[in-house]
N, C-alpha and C positions, 0 to 999 in steps of 0.2 A: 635755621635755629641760631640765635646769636649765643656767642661764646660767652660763658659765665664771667661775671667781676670776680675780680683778684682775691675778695672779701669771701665772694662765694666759693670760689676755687681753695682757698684754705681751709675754710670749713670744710669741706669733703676728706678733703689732704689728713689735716686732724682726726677726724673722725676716724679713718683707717689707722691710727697710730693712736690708741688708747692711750697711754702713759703721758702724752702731751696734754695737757689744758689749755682752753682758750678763751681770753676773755676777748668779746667784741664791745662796736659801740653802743652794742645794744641791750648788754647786759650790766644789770645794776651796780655792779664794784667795777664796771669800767672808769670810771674818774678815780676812784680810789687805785687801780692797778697800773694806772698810767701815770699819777703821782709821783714827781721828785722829790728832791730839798728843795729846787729853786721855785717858788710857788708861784714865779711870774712868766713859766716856762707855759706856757698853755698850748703845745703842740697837738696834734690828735692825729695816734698812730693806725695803722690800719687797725692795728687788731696786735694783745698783748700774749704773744706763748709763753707757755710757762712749761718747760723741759725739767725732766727726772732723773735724767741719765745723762751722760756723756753721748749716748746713742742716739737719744732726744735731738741733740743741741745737733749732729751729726748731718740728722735729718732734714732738721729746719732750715742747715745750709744748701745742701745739698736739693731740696726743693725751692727754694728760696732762688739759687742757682739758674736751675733749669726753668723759673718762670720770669726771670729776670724781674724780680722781685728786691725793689729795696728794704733794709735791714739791718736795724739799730740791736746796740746787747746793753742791757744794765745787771750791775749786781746789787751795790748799795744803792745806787742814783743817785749818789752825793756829788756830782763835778758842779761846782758851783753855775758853772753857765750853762746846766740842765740838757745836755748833749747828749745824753742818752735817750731822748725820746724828739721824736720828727714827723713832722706831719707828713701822713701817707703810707710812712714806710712798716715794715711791722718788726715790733720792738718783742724780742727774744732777753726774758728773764729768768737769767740763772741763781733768782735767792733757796729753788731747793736742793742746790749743789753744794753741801754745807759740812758732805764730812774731813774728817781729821785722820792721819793714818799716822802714827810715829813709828819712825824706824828701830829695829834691833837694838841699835847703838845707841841711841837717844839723841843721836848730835842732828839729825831731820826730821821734819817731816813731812808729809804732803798733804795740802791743801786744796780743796777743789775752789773752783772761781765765784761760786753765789757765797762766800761765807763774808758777814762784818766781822768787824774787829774783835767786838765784844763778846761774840760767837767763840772765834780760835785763842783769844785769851784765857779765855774762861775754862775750854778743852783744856791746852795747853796748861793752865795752871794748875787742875783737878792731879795733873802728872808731872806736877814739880817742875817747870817748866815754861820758857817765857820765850822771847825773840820780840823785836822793833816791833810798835806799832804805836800810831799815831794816837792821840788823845782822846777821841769822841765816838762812841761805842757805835752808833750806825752807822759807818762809815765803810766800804767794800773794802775789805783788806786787799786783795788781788789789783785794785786800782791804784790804791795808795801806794802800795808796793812797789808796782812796775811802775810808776812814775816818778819815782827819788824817794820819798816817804820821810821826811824828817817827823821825830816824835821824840818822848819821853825816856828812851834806851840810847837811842841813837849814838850819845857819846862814848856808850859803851862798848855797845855791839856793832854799831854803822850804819846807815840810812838802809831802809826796807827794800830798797835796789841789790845792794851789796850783800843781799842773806840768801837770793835765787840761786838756786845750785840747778835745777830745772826746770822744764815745764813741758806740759803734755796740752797741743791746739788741736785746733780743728781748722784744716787748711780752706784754702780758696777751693778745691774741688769739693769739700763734704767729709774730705779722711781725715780719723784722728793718727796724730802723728806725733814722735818727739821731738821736742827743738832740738835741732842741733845748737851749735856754737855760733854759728854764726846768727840763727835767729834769736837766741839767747842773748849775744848782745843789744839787739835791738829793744828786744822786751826789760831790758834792765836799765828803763829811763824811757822807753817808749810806748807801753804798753800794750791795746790793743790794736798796732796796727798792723802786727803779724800775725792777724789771725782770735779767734774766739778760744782765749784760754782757759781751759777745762780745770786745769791744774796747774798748781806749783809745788817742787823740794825744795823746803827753805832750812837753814840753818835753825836750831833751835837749843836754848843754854839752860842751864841747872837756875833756875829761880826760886830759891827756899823762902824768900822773904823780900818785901818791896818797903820803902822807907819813906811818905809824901808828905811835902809840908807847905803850906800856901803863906805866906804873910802880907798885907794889905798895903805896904808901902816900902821898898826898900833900892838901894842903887845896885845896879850890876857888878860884880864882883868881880873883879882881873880874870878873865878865865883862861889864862895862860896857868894861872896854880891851880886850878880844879881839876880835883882826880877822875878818872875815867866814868868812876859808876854815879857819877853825880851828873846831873843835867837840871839847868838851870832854864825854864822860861818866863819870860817879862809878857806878861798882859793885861789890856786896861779894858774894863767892860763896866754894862749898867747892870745894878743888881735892886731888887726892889727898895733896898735901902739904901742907892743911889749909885754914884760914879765910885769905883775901886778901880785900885791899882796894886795887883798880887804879882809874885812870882811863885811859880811852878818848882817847887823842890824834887824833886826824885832820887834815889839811892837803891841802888840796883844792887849790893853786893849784901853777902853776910855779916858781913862783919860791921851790926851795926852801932856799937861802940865809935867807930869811927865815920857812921852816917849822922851819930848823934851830938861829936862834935864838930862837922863842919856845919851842921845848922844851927850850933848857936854861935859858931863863927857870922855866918853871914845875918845872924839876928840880930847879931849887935850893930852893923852896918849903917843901921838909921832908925827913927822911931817908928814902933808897929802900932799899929789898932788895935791889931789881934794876930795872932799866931795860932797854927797847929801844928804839930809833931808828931806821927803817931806809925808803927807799923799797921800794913794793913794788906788787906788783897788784891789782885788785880780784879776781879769781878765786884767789889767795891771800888777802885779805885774808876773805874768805867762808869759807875754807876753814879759818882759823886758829879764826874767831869760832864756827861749826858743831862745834868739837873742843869748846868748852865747855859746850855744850847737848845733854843727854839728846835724841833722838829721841822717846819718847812719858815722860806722865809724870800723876801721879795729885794731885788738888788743884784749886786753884783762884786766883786772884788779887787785889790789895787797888791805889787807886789815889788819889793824891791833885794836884791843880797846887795852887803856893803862889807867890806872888811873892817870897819871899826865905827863906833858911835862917835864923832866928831862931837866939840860941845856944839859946832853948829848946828850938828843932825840932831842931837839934846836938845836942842833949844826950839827946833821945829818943831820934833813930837812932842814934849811936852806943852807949846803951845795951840797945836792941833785937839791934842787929848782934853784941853780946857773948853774947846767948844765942843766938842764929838756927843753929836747928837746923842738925845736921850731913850735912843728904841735899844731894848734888850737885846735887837739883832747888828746893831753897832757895835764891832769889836775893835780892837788894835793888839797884836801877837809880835813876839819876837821871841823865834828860834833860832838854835846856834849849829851851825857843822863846825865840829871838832873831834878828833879820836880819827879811830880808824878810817872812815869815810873819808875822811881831809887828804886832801894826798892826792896822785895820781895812782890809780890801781898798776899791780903789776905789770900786765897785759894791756895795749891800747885795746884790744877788743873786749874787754872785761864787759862795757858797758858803754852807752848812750849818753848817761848822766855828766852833764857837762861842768856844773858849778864845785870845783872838787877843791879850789883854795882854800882855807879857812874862811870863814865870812857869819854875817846875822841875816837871816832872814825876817825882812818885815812883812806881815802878814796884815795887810789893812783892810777888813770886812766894811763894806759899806750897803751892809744889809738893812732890813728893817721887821718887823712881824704883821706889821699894820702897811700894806699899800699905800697908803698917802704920803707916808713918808720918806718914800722908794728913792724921788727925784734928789731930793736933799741928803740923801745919805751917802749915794753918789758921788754928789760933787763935793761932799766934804771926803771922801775918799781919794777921787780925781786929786782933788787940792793937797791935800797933804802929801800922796805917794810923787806928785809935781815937787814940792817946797823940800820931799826928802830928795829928790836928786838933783835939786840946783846948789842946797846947801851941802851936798856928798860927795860934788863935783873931784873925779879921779878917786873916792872910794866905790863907788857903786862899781860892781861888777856889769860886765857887758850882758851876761848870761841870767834868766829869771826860771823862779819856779814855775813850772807847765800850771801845779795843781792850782794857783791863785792866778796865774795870768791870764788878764783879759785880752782873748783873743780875738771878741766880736769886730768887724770893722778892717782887720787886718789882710793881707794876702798867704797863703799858704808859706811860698821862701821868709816871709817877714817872721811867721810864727819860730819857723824853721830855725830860722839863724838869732831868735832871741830868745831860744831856748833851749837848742843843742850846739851852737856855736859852730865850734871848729866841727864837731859831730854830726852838723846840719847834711852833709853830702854824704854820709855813712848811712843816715836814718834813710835818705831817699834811695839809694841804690840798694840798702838790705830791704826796703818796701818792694821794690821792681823788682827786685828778684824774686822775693817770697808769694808778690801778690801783683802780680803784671798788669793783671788784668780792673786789679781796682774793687776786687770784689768786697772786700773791707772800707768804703768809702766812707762811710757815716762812724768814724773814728773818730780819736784826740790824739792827735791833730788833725784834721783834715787836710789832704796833702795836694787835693785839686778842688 
C-alpha cells in the first residue's frame, strides 16, 4: 500500500480537528482563498487552512512539523512581492484571528495576528481610541507593524514597531509561548521570522477626534517647525480625472483650533485645485484612503530613505512624475520619520528597525491594474528610484524599507544588510537561536 500525498494526508489531519477549514485545489474559492494584492503572484499552494484559534494555528505547526511539510502564513497578503503564498507548500491563514482585547488602563491592547488595519481602527476608535497605522484599510496590521510601519500617526506616536509592548508565538516545536525580550527585539522590525504571531500588546492613545485634509498641489513644508500631531505626506497618483499631486494632512490632537490653523498655514503654500478640511473618523478616513487603491494589482515596487529633498532630488521626481505612466496602480509616496521614532531607542535591544535618523521615505509603486502594462511601469520605477540615488548621492541613507523593497534577485546577507544594517548580525543570531532549525523558512526575509 503506498503512503498517501501530503494533500491527502491533510485532508485526514483536518478532518480530525473540526475548527480548521480547508480549502483545496479542488474546491471552488480556491483561487479566490489563495488570492493576494500582488495579482502577478500565481503561486499554487498545497492547500489553503484557515485556523480559528490560537490552538488551530498550534496545530497546523506542529503537524506541519512532524510531516516535514512546507508552510507559508498570510494575514492581509498585502507584501507587495506576494510572499505569502508558494507553490507546494500549504498556506496557513490567520484572517479569523481578528479580536481586540483593551487593557484596564487603556494605555494597551492586544491584538491577534489575522486583524487589517481597518478592522483594529475601527475597534479602537468605537473606544476613543487610536495608535500607528498605515494608511490603506486591507492591509494586515501585525505585518505592517512588525516591520517599521511608517503611516499617518507616526509623528506623533512613532512608527508601529515602536508601540509592541508584546507578543504571544507559536514557536518551531508547535507551543504557544511569550516573547521574551530578546525575541521581541527581533519582531520589532523583523517580523515573522520568530515564529507565527498569534498576538501583539500594543500601546494605544486617547483619540477624541482626527483632523484630514488633502490638497491637489502644494510644496513640502520645513518640517523641522511641524508640531507632533501633524503628519505631512506628498503623493502623486492617477485619478479618473487624471495625474494629481496631493498631500496627506493629518491632526491627531484635540485641540483643533490649532489643526486648523496650521492647515491654512500650509494652504497658502502654493496654489490649490481644491482643498478639504474637515474633522472626521478614522473608519471614514480608512474608507476614503481604500477608494484610491486598486484591490489586487500586477508589478512590483522601488524604495529609497534620504535625509533631505535636494533640489536635485526635486528636479528628478518631479520630472519622473511628468511621465509616470497612466495605470491607477502607478503611484509615487513620500513619508517622513520624525517625532519619537527618529532617534536611537533607549535600549540597543529595543528593536531591529535600522533606519532611525530623521529622513523621507520614497515610496515608488510601479504597479498597474491591467497586466500589459506591468513591464513599463516597472521600469519607469527601476528609472526613477536609479535617478533618485545618483542625484541623492551621500543623502540616501545605506538602510531601506523591508515593506517596499525588492528583494526578488537578491542573496539572503544582501537583503540582510540593506535593510537591517548594523542590525543585520542581531536578526541572524536571534533567528538561530529562536528557530535553529529553519522551521520558519518561507518568511520576510528569507534568510537561506
Amino acid at each position: 500500500m503506498t503512503d498517501p500525498t501530503p494533500l491527502t494526508a491533510l485532508e485526514a489531519f483536518v478532518a480530525s480537528h473540526p475548527t480548521i477549514r480547508l480549502t483545496t485545489p479542488a474546491s471552488p474559492d480556491f483561487a479566490a482563498a489563495r488570492r493576494v494584492f500582488n495579482a502577478g503572484r500565481l503561486a499554487q499552494p498545497l492547500a489553503v487552512a484557515h485556523p480559528r484559534s490560537p490552538a488551530d494555528v498550534a496545530a497546523l505547526v506542529q503537524y506541519a512539523q512532524a510531516q516535514g511539510l512546507a508552510f507559508s502564513v498570510r494575514s492581509g497578503g498585502h507584501n507587495l512581492e506576494g510572499r505569502a503564498v508558494v507553490d507546494g507548500a500549504l498556506l496557513i491563514d490567520l484572517r479569523a484571528l481578528t479580536a481586540v482585547t483593551i487593557a484596564a488602563d487603556r494605555q494597551s491592547a492586544t491584538v491577534q495576528g489575522g486583524i487589517l488595519q481597518h478592522e483594529l481602527a475601527s475597534k479602537l476608535w468605537a473606544e476613543g481610541l487610536g495608535t500607528p497605522t498605515g494608511a490603506i484599510p486591507d492591509v494586515g496590521y501585525i505585518g505592517w507593524a512588525t516591520y517599521g510601519g511608517y503611516g499617518a500617526f507616526s509623528s506623533h506616536w512613532g512608527l508601529g514597531a515602536d508601540q509592541i509592548l508584546g507578543a504571544t508565538v507559536v514557536d518551531p516545536a508547535g507551543n504557544i509561548v511569550p516573547a521574551d525580550e530578546h525575541t521581541l527585539q527581533g519582531i520589532r522590525g523583523a517580523g515573522g521570522l520568530f515564529g507565527i504571531i498569534l498576538d501583539l500588546t500594543i500601546k494605544v492613545y486617547p483619540l477624541p477626534s482626527v483632523f484630514t485634509y488633502n490638497t491637489n498641489y502644494q510644496t513640502l513644508l520645513n518640517t523641522e517647525n511641524l508640531p507632533p500631531p501633524l503628519t505631512l505626506q506628498q503623493i502623486a497618483f492617477n485619478s479618473p480625472h487624471g495625474r494629481l499631486f496631493a498631500v496627506i494632512f493629518t491632526w491627531s490632537s484635540p485641540d483643533l483650533d490649532e489643526g486648523t490653523r496650521w492647515s491654512q498655514k500650509i494652504a497658502t503654500l502654493a496654489p490649490l485645485l481644491m482643498n478639504t478640511v474637515a474633522p472626521t473618523t478614522i473608519p471614514e478616513w480608512f474608507a476614503g484612503n481604500g477608494a484610491l487603491v486598486p484591490k489586487t494589482m500586477y508589478g512590483s515596487s522601488a524604495t529609497h530613505n534620504i535625509r533631505k529633498i535636494t533640489p536635485a532630488v526635486a528636479e528628478v521626481v518631479g520630472r519622473n512624475l511628468a511621465i509616470m505612466p497612466d495605470d491607477p496602480g502607478t503611484m509615487f509616496s513620500i513619508h517622513e520619520l520624525r517625532g519619537p521614532s527618529a532617534g536611537r531607542p533607549e535600549s540597543s535591544t529595543h528593536s531591529v528597525f535600522a533606519s532611525r535618523e530623521p529622513h523621507f521615505m520614497f515610496e515608488v509603486l510601479g504597479f498597474v491594474t491591467d497586466e500589459k502594462g506591468k513591464e513599463g511601469s516597472e521600469r519607469w520605477a527601476v528609472r526613477m528610484a536609479r535617478e533618485i540615488e545618483e542625484a541623492g548621492a551621500g543623502e540616501v541613507l545605506p538602510t531601506a524599507y523591508i515593506s517596499l523593497f525588492k528583494m526578488e534577485g537578491l542573496t539572503s546577507e544582501e537583503v540582510l544588510n540593506k535593510v537591517y544594517g548594523e542590525y543585520a548580525g542581531v536578526v541572524r543570531t536571534l533567528k538561530e537561536r529562536f528557530d535553529p532549525e529553519n522551521v520558519f523558512a518561507l518568511t520576510v526575509p528569507a534568510l537561506k
